[in-house]
Backbone bond lengths (Angstrom), bond angles and torsions (degrees), N, CA, C in turn:
res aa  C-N    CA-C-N  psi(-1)  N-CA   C-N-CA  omega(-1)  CA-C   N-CA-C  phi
1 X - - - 1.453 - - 1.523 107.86 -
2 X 1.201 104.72 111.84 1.635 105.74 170.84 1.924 114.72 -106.94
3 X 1.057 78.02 96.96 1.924 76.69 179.15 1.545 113.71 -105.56
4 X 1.601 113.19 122.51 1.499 132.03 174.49 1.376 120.94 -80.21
5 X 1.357 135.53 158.10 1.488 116.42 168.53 1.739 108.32 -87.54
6 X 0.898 146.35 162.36 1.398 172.22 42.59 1.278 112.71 59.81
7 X 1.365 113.25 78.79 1.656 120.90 -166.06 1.470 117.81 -119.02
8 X 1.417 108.67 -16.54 1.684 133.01 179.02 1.432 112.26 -159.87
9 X 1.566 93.90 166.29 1.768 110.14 170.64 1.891 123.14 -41.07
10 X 1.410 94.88 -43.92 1.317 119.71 177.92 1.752 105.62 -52.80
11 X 1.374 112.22 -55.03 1.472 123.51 -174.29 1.109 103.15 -49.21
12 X 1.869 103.72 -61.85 1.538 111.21 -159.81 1.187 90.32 -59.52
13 X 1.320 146.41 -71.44 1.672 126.15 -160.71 1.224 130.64 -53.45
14 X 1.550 101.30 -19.54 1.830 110.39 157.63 1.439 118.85 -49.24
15 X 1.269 95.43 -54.34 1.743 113.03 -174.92 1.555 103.17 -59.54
16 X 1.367 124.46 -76.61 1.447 113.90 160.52 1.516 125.42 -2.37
17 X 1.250 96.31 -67.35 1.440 105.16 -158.19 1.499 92.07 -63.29
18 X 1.361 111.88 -52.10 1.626 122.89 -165.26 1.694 96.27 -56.24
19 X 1.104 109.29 -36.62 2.268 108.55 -170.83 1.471 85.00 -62.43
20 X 1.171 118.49 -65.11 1.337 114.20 -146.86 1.732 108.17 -47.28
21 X 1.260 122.10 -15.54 1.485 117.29 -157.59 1.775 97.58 -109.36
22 X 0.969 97.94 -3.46 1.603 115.46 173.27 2.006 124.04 -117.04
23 X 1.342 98.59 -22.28 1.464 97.16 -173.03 1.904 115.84 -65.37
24 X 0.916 117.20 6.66 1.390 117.72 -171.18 1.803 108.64 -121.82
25 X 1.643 109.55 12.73 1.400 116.53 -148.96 2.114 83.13 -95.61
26 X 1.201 96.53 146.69 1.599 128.29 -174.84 1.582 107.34 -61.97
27 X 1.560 115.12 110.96 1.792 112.03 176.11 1.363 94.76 -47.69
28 X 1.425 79.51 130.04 1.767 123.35 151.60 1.332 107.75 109.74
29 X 1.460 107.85 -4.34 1.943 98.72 -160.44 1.775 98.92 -102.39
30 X 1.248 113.03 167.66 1.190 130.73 -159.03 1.425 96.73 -57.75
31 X 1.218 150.84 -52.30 1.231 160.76 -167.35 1.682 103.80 -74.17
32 X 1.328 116.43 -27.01 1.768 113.71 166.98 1.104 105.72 -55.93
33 X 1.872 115.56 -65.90 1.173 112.79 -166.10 1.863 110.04 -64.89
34 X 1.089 140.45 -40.36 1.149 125.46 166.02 1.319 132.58 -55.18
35 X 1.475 111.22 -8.01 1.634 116.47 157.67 1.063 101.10 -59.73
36 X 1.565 124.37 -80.18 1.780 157.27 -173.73 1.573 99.44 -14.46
37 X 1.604 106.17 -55.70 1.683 122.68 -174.70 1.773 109.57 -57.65
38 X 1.774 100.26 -53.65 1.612 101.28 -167.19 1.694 106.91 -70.34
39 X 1.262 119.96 -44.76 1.513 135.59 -173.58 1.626 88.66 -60.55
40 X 1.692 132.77 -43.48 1.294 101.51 -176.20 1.714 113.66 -78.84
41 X 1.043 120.32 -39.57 1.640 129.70 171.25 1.229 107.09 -50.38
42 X 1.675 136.44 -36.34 1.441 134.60 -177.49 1.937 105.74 -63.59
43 X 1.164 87.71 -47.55 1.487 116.90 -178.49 1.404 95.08 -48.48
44 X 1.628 118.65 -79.43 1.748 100.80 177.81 0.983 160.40 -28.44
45 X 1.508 85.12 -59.76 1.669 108.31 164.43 1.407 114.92 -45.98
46 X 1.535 115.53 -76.69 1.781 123.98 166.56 1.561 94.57 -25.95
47 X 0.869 141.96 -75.91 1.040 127.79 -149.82 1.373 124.12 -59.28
48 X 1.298 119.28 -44.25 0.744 129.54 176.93 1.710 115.05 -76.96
49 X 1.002 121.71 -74.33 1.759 114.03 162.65 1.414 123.49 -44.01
50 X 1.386 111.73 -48.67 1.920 107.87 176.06 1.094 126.80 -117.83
51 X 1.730 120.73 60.65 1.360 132.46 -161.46 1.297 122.61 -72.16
52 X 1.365 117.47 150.98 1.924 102.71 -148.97 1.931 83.16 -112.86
53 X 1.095 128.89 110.37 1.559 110.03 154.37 1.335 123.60 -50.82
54 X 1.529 94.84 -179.15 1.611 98.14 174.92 1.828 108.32 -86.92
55 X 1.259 119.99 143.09 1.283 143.45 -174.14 2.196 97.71 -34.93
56 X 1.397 101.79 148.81 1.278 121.00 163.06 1.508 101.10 -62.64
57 X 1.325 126.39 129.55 1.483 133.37 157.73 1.444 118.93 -7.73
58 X 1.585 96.32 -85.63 1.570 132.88 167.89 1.090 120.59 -36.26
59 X 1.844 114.38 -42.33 1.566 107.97 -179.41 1.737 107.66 -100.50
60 X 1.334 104.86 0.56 1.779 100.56 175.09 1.890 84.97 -74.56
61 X 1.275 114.85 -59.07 1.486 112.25 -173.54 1.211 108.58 -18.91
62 X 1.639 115.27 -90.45 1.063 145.65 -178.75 1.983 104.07 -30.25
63 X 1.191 110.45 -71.38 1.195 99.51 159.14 1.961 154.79 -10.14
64 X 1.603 73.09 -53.05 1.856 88.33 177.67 1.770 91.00 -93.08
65 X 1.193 115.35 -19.22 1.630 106.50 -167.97 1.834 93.03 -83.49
66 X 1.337 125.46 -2.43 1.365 105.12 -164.63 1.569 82.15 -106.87
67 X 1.518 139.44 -36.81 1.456 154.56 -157.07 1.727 71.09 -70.19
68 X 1.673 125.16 -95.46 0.948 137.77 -144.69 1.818 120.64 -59.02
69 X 1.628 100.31 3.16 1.185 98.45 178.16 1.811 114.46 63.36
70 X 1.511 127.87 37.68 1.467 139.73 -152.14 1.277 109.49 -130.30
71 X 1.534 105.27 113.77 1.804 93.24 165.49 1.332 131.97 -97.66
72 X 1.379 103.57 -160.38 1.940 84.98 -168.94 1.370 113.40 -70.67
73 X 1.641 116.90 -27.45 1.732 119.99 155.78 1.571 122.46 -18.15
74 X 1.321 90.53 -53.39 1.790 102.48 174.39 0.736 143.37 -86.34
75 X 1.462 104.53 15.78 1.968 119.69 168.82 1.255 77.43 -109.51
76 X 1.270 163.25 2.60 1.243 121.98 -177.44 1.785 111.66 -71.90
77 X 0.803 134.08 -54.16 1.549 121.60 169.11 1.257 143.75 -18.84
78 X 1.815 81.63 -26.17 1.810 99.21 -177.40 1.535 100.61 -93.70
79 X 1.611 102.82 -46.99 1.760 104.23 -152.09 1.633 102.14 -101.67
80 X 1.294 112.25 -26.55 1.715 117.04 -177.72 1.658 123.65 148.03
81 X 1.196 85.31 -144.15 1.877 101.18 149.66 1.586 123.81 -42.67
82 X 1.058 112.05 153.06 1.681 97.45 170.66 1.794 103.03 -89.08
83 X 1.304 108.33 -1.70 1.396 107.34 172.15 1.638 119.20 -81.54
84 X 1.301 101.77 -26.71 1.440 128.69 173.08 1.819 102.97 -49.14
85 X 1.875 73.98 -69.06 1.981 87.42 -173.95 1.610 127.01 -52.20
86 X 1.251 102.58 -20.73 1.530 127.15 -165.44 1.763 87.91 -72.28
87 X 1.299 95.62 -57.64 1.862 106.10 -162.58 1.473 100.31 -62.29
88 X 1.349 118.87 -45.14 1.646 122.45 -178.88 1.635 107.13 -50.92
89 X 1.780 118.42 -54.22 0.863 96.08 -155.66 1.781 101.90 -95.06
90 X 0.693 119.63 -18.26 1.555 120.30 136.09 1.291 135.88 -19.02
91 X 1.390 116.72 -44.15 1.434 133.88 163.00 1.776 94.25 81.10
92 X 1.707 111.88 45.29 0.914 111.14 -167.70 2.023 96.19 -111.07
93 X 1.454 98.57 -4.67 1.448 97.59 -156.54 1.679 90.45 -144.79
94 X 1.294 146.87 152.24 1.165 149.00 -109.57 1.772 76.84 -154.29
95 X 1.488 107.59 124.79 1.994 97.59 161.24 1.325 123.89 -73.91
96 X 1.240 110.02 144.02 1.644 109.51 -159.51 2.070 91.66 -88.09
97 X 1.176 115.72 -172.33 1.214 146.00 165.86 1.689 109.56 -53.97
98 X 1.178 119.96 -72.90 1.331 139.10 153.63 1.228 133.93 -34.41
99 X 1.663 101.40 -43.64 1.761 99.31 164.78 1.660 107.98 -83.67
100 X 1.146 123.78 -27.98 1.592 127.42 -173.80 1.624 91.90 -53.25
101 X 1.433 110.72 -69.16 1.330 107.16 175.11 1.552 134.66 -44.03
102 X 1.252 111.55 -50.51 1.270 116.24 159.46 1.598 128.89 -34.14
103 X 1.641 103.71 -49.83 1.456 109.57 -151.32 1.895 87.57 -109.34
104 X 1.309 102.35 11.85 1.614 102.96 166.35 2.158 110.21 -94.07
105 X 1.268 80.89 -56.41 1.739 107.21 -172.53 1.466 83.52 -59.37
106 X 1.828 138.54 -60.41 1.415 116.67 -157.32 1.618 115.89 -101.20
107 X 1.070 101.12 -27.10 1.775 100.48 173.40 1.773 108.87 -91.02
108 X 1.398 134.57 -40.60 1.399 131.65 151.54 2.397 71.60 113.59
109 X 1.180 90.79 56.96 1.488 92.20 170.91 1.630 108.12 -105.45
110 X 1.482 128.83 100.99 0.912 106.19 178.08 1.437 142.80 -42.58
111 X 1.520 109.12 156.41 1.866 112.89 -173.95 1.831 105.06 -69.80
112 X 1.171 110.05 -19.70 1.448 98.87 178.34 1.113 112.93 -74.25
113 X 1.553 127.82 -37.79 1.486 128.77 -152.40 1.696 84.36 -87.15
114 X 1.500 134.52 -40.57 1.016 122.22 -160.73 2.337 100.13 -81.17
115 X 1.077 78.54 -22.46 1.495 67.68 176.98 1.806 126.78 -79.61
116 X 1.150 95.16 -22.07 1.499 106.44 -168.96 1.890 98.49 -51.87
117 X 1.430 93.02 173.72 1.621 105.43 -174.08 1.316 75.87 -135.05
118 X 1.365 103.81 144.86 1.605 155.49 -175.38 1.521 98.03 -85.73
């Protein structure tokens, strides 16, 4: 097992290439743990160079409404009116306190994605 650190684009596609010939290798054997190693070093790097925020409000919404098979009818419980919902998903109307909660406690949308600013 020869493992490098992760210093550029170039690397990371080394590493890739290198997981791929290892990612299917049997717990415990020498080639597991050199998955374990590259997947955590792949992990750094990304992170650090191509960092993902937390989700737009609107599109975490939209999101669980496309997973959950939900139309805008069916936020009304969370967000209001369907005139309400219209403006939310519109990005015409700002989520209140109350709907964050709502559409956390009933859809299981996390508080980060709903909190983030756009």
């Amino acid at each position: 097992m020869t493992i490098k650190p992760i210093r550029s684009d170039d690397d990371l596609r080394a590493a890739f290439k290198q997981l791929e010939m290892v990612f299917q290798a049997s717990v415990g054997s020498e080639q597991a743990d050199e998955r374990d190693v590259l997947v955590t070093l792949i992990e750094a790097y990304e992170q650090k160079h191509y960092p993902i925020g937390p989700a737009d409000p609107v599109e975490a919404i939209k999101f669980r409404m496309e997973q959950q098979n939900l139309t805008p009818k069916d936020l009304e419980p969370y967000i209001g009116s369907s005139g309400r919902v219209s403006e939310v998903l519109n990005r015409k109307r700002r989520l209140s306190l109350q709907m964050i909660k709502k559409l956390h406690a009933g859809l299981r949308i996390p508080y980060e994605s709903l909190l983030a600013t756009a």
